[in-house]
mmCIF file as gemmi writes it, N, C-alpha and C atoms, coordinates in Angstrom:
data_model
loop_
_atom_site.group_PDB
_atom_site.id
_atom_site.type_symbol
_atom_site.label_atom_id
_atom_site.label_alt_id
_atom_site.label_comp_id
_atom_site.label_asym_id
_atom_site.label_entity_id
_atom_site.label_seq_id
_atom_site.pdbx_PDB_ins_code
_atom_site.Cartn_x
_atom_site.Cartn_y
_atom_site.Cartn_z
_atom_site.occupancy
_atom_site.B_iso_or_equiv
_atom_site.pdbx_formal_charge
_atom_site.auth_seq_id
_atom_site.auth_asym_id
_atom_site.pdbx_PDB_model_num
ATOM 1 N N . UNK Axp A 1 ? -22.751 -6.864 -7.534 1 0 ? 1 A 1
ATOM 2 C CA . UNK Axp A 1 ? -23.527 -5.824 -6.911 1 0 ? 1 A 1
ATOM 3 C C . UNK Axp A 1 ? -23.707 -4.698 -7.926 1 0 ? 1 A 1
ATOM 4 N N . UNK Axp A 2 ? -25.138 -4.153 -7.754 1 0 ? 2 A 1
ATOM 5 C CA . UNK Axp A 2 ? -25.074 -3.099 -8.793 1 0 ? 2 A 1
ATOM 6 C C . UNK Axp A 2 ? -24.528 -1.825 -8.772 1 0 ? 2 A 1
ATOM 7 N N . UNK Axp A 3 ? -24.284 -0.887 -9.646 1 0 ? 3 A 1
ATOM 8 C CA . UNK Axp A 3 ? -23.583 0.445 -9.089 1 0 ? 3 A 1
ATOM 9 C C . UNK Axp A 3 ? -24.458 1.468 -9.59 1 0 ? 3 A 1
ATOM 10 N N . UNK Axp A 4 ? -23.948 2.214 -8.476 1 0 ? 4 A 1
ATOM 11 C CA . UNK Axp A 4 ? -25.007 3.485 -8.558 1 0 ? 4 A 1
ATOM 12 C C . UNK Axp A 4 ? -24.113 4.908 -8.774 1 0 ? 4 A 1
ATOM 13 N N . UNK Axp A 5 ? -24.099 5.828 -10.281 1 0 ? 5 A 1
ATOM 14 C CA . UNK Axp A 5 ? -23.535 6.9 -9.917 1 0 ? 5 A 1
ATOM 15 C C . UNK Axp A 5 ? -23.772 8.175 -8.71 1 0 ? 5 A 1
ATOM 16 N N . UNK Axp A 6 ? -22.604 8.366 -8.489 1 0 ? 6 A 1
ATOM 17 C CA . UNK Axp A 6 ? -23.409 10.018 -7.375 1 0 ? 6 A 1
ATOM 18 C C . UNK Axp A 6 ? -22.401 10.987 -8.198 1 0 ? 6 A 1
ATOM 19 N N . UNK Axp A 7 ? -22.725 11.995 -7.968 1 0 ? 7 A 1
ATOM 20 C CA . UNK Axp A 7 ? -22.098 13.297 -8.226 1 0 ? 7 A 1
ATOM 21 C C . UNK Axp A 7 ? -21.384 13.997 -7.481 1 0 ? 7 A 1
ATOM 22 N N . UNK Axp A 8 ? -20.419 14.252 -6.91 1 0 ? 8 A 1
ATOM 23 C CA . UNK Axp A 8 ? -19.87 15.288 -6.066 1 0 ? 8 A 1
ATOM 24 C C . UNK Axp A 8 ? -19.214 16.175 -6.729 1 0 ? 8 A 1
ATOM 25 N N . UNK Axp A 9 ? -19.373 17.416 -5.966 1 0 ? 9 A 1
ATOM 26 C CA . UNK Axp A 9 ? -18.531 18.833 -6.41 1 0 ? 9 A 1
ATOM 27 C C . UNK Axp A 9 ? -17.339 18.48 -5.017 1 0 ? 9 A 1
ATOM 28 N N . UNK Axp A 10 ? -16.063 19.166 -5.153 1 0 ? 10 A 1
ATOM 29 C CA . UNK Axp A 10 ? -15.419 19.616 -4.101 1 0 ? 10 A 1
ATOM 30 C C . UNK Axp A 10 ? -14.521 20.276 -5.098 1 0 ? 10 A 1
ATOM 31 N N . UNK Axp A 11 ? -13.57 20.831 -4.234 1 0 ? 11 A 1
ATOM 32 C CA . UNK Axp A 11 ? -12.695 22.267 -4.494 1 0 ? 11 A 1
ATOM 33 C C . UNK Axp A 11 ? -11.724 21.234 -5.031 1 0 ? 11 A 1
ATOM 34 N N . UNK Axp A 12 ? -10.951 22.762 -5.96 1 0 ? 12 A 1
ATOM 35 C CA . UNK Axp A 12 ? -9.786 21.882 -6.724 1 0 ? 12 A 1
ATOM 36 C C . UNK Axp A 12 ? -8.624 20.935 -6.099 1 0 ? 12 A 1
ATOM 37 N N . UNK Axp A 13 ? -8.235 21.221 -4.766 1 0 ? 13 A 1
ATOM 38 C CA . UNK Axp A 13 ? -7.294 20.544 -3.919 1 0 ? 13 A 1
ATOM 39 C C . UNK Axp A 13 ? -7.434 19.562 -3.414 1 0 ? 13 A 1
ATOM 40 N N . UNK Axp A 14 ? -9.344 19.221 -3.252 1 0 ? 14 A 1
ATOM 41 C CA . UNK Axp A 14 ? -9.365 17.854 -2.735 1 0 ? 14 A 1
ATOM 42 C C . UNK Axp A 14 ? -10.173 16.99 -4.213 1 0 ? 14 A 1
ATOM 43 N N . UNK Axp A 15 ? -9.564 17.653 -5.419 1 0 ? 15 A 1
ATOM 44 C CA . UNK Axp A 15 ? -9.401 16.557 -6.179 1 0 ? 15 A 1
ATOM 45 C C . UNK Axp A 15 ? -8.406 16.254 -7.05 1 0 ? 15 A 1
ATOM 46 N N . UNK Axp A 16 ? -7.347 17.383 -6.976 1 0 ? 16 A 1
ATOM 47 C CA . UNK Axp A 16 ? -6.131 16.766 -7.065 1 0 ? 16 A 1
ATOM 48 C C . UNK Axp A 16 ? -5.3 15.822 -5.95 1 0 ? 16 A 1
ATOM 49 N N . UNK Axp A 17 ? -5.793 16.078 -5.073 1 0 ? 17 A 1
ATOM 50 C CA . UNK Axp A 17 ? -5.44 14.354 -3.898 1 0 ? 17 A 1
ATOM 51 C C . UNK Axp A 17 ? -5.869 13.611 -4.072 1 0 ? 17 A 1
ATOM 52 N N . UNK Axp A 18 ? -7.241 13.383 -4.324 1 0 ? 18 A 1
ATOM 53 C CA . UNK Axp A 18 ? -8.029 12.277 -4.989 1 0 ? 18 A 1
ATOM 54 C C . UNK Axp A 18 ? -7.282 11.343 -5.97 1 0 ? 18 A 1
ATOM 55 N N . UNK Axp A 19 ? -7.43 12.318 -7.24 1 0 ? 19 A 1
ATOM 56 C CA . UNK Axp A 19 ? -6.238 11.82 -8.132 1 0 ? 19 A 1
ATOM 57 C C . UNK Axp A 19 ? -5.521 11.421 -7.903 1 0 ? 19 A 1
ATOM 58 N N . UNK Axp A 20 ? -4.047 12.106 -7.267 1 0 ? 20 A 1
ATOM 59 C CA . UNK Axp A 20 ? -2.773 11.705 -6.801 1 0 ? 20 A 1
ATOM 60 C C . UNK Axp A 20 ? -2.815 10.514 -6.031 1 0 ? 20 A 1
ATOM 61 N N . UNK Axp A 21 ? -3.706 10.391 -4.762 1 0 ? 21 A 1
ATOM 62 C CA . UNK Axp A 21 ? -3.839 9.248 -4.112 1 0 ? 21 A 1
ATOM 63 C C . UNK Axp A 21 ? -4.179 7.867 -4.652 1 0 ? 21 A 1
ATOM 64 N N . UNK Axp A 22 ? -4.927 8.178 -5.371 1 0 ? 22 A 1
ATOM 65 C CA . UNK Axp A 22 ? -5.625 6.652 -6.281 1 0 ? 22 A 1
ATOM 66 C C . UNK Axp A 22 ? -4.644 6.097 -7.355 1 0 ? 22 A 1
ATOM 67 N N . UNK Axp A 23 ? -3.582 7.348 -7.931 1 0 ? 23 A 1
ATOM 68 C CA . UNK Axp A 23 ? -2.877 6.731 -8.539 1 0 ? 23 A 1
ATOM 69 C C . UNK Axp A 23 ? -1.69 6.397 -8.138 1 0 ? 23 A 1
ATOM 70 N N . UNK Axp A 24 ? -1.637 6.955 -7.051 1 0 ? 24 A 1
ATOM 71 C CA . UNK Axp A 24 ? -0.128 6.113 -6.198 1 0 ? 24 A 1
ATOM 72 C C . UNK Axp A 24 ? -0.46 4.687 -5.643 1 0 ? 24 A 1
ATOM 73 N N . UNK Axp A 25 ? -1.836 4.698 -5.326 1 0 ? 25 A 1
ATOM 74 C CA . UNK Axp A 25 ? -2.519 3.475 -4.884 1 0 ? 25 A 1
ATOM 75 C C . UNK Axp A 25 ? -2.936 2.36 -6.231 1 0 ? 25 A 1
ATOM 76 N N . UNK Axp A 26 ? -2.77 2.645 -7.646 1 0 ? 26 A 1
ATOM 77 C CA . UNK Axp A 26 ? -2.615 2.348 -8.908 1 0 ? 26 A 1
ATOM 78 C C . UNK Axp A 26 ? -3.971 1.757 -8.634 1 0 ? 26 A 1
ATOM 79 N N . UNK Axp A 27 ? -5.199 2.857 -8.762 1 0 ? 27 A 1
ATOM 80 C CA . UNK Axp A 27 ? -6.681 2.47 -8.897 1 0 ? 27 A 1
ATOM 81 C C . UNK Axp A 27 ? -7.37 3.528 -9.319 1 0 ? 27 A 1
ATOM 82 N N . UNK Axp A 28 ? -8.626 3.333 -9.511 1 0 ? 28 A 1
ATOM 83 C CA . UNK Axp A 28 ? -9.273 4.76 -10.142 1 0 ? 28 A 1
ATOM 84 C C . UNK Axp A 28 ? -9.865 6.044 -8.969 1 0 ? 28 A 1
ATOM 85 N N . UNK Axp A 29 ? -10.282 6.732 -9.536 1 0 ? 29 A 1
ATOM 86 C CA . UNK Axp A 29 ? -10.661 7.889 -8.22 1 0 ? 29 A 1
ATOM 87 C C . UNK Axp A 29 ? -11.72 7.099 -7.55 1 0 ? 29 A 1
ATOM 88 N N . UNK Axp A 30 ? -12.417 6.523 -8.815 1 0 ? 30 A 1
ATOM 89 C CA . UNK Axp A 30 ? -13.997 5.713 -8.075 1 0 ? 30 A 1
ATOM 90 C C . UNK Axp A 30 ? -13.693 4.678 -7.295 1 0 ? 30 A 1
ATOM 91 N N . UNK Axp A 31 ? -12.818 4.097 -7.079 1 0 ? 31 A 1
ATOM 92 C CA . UNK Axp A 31 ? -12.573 2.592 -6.603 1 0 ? 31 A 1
ATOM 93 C C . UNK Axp A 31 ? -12.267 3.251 -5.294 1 0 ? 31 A 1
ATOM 94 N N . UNK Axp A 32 ? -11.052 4.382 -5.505 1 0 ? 32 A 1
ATOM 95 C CA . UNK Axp A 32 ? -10.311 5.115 -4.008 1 0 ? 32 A 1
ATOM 96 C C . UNK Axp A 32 ? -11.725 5.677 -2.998 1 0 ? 32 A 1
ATOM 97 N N . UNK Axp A 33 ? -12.378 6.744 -4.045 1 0 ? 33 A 1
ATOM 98 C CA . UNK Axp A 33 ? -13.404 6.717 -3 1 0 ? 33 A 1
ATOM 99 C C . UNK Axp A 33 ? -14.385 6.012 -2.431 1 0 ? 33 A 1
ATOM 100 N N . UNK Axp A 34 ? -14.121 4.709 -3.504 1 0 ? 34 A 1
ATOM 101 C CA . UNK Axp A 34 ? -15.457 3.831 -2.431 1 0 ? 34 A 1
ATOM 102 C C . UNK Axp A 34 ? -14.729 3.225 -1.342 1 0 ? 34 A 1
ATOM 103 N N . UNK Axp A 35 ? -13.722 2.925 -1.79 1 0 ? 35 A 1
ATOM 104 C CA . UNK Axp A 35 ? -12.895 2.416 -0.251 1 0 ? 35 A 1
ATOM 105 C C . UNK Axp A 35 ? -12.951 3.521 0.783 1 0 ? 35 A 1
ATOM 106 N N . UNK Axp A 36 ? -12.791 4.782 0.591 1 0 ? 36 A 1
ATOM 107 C CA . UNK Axp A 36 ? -12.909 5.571 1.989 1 0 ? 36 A 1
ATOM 108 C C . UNK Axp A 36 ? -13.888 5.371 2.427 1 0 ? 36 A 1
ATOM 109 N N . UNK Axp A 37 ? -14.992 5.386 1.418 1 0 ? 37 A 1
ATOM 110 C CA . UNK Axp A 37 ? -16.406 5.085 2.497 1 0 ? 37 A 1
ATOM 111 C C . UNK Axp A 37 ? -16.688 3.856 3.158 1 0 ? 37 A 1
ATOM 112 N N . UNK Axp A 38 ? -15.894 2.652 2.595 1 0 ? 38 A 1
ATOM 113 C CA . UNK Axp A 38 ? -16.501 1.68 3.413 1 0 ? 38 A 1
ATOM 114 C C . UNK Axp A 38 ? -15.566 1.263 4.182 1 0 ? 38 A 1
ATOM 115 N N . UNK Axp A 39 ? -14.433 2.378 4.527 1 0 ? 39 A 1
ATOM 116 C CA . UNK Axp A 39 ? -13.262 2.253 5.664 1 0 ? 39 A 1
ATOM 117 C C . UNK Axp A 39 ? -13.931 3.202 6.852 1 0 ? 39 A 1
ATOM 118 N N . UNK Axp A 40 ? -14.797 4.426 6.059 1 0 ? 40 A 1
ATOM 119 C CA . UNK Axp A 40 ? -15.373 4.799 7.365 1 0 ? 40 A 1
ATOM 120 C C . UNK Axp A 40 ? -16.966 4.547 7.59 1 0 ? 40 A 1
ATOM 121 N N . UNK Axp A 41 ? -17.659 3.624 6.885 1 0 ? 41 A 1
ATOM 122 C CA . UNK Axp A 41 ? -18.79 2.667 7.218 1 0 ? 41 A 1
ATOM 123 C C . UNK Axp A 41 ? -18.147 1.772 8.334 1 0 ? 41 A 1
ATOM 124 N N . UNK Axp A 42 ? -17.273 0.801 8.715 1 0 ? 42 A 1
ATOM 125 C CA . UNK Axp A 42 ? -16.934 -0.435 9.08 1 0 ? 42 A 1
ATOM 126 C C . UNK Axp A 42 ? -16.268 -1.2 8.402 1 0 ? 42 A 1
ATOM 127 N N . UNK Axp A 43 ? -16.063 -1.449 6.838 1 0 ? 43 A 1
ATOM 128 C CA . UNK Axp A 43 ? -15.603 -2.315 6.188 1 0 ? 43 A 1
ATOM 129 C C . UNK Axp A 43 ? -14.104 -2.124 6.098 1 0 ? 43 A 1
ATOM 130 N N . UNK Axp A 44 ? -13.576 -1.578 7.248 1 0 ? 44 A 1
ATOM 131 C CA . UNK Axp A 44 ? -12.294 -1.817 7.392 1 0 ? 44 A 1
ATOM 132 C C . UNK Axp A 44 ? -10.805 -2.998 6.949 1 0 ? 44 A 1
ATOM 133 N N . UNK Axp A 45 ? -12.169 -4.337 7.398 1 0 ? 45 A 1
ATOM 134 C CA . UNK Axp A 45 ? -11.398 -5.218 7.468 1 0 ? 45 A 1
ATOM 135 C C . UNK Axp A 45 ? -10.999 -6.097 6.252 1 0 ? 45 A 1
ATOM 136 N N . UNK Axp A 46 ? -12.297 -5.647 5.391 1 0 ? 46 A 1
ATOM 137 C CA . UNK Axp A 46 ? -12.15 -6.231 3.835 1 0 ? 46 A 1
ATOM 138 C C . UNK Axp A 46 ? -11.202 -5.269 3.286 1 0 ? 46 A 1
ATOM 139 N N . UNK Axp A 47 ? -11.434 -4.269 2.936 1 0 ? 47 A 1
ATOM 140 C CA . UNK Axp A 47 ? -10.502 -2.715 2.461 1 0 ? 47 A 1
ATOM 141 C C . UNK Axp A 47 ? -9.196 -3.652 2.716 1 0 ? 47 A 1
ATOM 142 N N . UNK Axp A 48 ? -8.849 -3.531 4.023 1 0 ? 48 A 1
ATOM 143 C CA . UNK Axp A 48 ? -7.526 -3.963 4.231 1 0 ? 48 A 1
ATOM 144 C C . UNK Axp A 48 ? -7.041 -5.371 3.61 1 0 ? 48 A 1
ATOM 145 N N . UNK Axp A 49 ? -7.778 -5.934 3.332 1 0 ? 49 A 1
ATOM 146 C CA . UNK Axp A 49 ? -7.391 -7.433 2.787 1 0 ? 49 A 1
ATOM 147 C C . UNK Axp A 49 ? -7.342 -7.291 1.284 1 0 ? 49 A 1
ATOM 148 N N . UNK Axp A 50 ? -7.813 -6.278 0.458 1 0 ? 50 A 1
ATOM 149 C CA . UNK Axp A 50 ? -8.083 -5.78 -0.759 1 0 ? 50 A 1
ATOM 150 C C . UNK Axp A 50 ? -6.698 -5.086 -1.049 1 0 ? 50 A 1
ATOM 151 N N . UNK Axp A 51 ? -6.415 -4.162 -0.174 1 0 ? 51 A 1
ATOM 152 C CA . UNK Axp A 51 ? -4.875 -3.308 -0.3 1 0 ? 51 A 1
ATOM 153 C C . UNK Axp A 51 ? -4.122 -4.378 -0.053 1 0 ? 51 A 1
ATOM 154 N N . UNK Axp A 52 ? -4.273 -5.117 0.891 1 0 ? 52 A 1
ATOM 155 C CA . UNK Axp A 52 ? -3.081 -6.244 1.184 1 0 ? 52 A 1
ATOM 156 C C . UNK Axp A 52 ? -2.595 -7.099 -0.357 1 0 ? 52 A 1
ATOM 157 N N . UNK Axp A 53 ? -3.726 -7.03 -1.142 1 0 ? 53 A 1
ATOM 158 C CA . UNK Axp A 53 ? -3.732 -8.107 -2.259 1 0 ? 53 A 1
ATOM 159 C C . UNK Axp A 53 ? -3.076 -7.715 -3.05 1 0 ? 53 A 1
ATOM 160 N N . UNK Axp A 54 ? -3.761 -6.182 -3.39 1 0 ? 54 A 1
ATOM 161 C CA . UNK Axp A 54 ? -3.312 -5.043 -3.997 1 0 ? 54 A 1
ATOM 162 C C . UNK Axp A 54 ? -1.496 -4.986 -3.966 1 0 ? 54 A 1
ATOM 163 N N . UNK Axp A 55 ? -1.279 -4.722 -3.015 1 0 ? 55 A 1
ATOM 164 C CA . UNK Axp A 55 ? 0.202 -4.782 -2.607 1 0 ? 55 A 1
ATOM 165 C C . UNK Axp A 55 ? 0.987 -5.598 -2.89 1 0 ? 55 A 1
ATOM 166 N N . UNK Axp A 56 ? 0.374 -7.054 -2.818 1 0 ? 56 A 1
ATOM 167 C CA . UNK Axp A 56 ? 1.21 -8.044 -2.835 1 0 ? 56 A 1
ATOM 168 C C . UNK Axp A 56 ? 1.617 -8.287 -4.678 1 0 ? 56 A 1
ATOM 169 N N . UNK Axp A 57 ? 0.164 -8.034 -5.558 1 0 ? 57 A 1
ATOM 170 C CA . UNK Axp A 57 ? 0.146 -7.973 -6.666 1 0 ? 57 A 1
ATOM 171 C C . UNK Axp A 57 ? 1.454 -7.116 -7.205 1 0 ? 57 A 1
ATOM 172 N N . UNK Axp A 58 ? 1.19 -6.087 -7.382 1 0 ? 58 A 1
ATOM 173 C CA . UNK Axp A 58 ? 2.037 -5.084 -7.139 1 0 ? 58 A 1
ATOM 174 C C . UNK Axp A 58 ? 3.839 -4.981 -7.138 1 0 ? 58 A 1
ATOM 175 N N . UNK Axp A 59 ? 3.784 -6.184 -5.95 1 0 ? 59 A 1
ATOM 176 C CA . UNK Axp A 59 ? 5.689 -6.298 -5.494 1 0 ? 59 A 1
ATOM 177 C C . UNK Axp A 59 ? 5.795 -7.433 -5.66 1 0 ? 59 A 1
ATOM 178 N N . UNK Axp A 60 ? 4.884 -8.705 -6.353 1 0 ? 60 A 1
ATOM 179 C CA . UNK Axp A 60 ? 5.023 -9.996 -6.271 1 0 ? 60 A 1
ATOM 180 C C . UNK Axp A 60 ? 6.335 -10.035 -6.608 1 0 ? 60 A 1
ATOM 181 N N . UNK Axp A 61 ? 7.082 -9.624 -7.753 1 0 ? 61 A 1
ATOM 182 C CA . UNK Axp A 61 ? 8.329 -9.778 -8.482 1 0 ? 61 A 1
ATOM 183 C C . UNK Axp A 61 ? 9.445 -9.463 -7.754 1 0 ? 61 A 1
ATOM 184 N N . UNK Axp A 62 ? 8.856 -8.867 -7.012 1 0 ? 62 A 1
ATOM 185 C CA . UNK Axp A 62 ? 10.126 -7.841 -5.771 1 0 ? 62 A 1
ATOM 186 C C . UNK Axp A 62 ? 9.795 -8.993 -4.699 1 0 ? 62 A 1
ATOM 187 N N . UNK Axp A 63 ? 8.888 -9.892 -4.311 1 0 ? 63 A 1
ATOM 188 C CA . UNK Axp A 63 ? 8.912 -10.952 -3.193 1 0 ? 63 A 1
ATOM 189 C C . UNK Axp A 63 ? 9.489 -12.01 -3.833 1 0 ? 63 A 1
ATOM 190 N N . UNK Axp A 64 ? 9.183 -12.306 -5.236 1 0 ? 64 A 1
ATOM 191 C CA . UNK Axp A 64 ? 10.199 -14.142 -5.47 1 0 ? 64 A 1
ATOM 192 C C . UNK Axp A 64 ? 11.057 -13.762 -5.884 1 0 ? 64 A 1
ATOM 193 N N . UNK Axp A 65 ? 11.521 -12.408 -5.996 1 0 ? 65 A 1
ATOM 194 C CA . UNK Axp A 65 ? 13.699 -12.66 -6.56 1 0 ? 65 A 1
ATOM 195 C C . UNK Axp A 65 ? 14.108 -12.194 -5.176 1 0 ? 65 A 1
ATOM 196 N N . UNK Axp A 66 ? 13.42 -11.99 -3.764 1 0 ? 66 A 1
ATOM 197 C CA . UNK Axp A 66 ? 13.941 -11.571 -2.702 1 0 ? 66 A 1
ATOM 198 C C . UNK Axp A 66 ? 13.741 -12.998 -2.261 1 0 ? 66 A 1
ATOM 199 N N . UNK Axp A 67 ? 12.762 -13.809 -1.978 1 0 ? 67 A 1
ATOM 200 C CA . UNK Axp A 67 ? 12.644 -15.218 -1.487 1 0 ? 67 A 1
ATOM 201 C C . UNK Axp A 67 ? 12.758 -16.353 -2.442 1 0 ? 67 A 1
ATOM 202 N N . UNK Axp A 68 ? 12.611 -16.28 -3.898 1 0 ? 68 A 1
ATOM 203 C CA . UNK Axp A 68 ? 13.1 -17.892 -4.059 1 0 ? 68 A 1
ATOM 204 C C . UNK Axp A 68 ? 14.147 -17.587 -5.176 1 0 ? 68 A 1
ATOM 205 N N . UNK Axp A 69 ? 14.666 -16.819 -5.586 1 0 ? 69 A 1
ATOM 206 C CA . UNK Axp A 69 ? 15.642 -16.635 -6.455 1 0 ? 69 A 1
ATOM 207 C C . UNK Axp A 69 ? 16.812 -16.718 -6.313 1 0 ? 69 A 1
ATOM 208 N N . UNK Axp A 70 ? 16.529 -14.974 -5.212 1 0 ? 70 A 1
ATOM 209 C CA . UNK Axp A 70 ? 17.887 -14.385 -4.506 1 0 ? 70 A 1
ATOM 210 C C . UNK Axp A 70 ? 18.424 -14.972 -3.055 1 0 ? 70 A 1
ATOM 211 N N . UNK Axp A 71 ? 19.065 -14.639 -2.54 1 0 ? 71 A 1
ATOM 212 C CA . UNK Axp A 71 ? 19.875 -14.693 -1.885 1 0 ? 71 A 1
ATOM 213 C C . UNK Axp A 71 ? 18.969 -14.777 -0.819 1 0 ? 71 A 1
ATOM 214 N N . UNK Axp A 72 ? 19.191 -15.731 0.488 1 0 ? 72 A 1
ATOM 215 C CA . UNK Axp A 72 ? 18.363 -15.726 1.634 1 0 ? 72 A 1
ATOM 216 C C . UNK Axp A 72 ? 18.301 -14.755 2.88 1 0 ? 72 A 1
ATOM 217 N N . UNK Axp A 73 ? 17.083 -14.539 3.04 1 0 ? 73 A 1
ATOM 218 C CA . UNK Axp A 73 ? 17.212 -12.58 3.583 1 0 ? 73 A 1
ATOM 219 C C . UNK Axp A 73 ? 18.151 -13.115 5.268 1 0 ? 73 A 1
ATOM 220 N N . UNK Axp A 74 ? 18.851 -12.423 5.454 1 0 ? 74 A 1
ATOM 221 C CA . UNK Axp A 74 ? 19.241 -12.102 6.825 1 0 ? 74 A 1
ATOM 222 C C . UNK Axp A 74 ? 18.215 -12.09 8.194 1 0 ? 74 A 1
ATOM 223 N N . UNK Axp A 75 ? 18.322 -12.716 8.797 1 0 ? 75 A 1
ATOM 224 C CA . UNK Axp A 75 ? 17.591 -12.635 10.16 1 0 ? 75 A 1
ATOM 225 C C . UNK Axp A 75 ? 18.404 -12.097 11.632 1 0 ? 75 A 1
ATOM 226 N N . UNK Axp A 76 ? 19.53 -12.204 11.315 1 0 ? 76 A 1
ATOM 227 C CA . UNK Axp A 76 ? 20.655 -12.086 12.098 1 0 ? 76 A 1
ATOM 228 C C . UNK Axp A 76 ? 21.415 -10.973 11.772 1 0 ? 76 A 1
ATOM 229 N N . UNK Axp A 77 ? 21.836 -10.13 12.479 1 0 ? 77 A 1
ATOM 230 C CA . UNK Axp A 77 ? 22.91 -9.023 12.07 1 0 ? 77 A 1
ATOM 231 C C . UNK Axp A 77 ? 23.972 -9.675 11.848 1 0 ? 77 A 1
ATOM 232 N N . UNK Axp A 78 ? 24.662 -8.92 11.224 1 0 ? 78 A 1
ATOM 233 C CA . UNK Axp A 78 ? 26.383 -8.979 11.351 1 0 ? 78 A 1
ATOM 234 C C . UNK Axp A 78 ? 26.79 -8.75 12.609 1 0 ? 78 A 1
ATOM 235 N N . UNK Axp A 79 ? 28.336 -9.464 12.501 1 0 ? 79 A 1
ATOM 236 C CA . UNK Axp A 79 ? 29.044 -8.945 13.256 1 0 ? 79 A 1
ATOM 237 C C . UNK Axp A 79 ? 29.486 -7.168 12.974 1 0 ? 79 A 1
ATOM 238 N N . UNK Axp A 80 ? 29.317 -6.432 14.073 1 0 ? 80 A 1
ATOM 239 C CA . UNK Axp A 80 ? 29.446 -5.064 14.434 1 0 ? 80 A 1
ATOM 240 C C . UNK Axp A 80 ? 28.044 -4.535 14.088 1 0 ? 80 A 1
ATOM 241 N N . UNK Axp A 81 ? 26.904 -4.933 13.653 1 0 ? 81 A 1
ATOM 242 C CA . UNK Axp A 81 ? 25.852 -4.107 13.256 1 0 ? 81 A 1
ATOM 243 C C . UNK Axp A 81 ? 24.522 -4.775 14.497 1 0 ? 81 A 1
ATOM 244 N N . UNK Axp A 82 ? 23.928 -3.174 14.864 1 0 ? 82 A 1
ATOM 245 C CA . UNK Axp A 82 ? 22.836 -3.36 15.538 1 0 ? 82 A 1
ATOM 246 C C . UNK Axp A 82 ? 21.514 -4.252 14.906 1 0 ? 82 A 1
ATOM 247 N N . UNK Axp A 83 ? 20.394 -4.2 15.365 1 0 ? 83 A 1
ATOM 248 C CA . UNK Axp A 83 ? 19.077 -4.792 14.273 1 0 ? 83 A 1
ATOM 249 C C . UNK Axp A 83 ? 18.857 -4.099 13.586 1 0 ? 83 A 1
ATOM 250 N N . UNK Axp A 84 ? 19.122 -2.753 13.324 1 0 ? 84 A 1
ATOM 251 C CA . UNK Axp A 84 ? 18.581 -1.657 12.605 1 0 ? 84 A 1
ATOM 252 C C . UNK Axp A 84 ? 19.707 -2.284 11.377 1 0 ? 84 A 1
ATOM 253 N N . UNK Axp A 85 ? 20.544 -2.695 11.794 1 0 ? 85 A 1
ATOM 254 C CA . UNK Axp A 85 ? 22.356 -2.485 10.094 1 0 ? 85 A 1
ATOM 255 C C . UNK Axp A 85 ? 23.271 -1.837 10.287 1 0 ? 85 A 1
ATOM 256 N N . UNK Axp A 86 ? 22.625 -0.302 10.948 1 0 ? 86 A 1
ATOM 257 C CA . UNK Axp A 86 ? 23.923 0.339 11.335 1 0 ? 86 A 1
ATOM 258 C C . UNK Axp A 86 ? 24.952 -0.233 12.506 1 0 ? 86 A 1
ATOM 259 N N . UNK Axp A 87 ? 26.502 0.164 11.678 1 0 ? 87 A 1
ATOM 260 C CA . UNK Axp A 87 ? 27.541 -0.172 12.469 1 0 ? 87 A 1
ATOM 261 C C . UNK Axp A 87 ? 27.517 0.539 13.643 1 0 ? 87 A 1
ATOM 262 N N . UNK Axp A 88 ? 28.658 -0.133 14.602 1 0 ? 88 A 1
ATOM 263 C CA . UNK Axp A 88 ? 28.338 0.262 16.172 1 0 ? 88 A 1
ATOM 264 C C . UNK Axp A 88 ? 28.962 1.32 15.973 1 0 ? 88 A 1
ATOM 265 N N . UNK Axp A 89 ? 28.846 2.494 16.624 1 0 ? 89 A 1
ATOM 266 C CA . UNK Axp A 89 ? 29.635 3.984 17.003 1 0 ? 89 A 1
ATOM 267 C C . UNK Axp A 89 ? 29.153 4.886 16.01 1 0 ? 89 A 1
ATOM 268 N N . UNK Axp A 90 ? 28.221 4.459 14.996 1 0 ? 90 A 1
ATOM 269 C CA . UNK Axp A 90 ? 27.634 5.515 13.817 1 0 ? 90 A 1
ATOM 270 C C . UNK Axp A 90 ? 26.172 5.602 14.314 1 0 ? 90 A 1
ATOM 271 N N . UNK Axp A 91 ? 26.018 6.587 14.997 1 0 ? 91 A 1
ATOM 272 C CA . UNK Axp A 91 ? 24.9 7.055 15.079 1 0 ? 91 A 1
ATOM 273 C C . UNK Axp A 91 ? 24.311 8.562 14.689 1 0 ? 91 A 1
């Protein structure tokens, strides 16, 4: 698809969030803001499958030494611990 520049002005605060946001989201300002727009066009559902990918990219290394490396995750508490982990009487 082809791209088209636009120009925007806004105040210094909503482009140091800009910034900050896109790079916590490890993407450019341009990529962050086209996703807002086509999260508030409708294209919700792609966006989300894009971050999902995004994400997964991201922690892949943190998902196969948690599932095929390491140790097999817990589904079950311990004995004395709620679903949350915490022990009984520590609240």
């Amino acid at each position: 698809m082809a791209k088209t520049q636009l120009n925007v002005r806004v105040d210094e605060g909503t482009a140091r969030a800009a910034r900050e946001r896109a790079l916590a989201r490890g993407m450019s300002v341009n990529r962050y803001i086209e996703e807002l727009v086509k999260q508030d066009t409708g294209e919700v559902g792609h966006t989300f499958v894009e971050a999902a990918a995004d994400f997964m990219k991201q922690y892949e290394s943190v998902f196969a030494e948690e599932f095929e490396g390491g140790a097999p995750a817990r589904t079950k508490p311990r004995a004395g611990e709620d679903r949350e982990g915490a022990r009984e009487g520590r609240h």
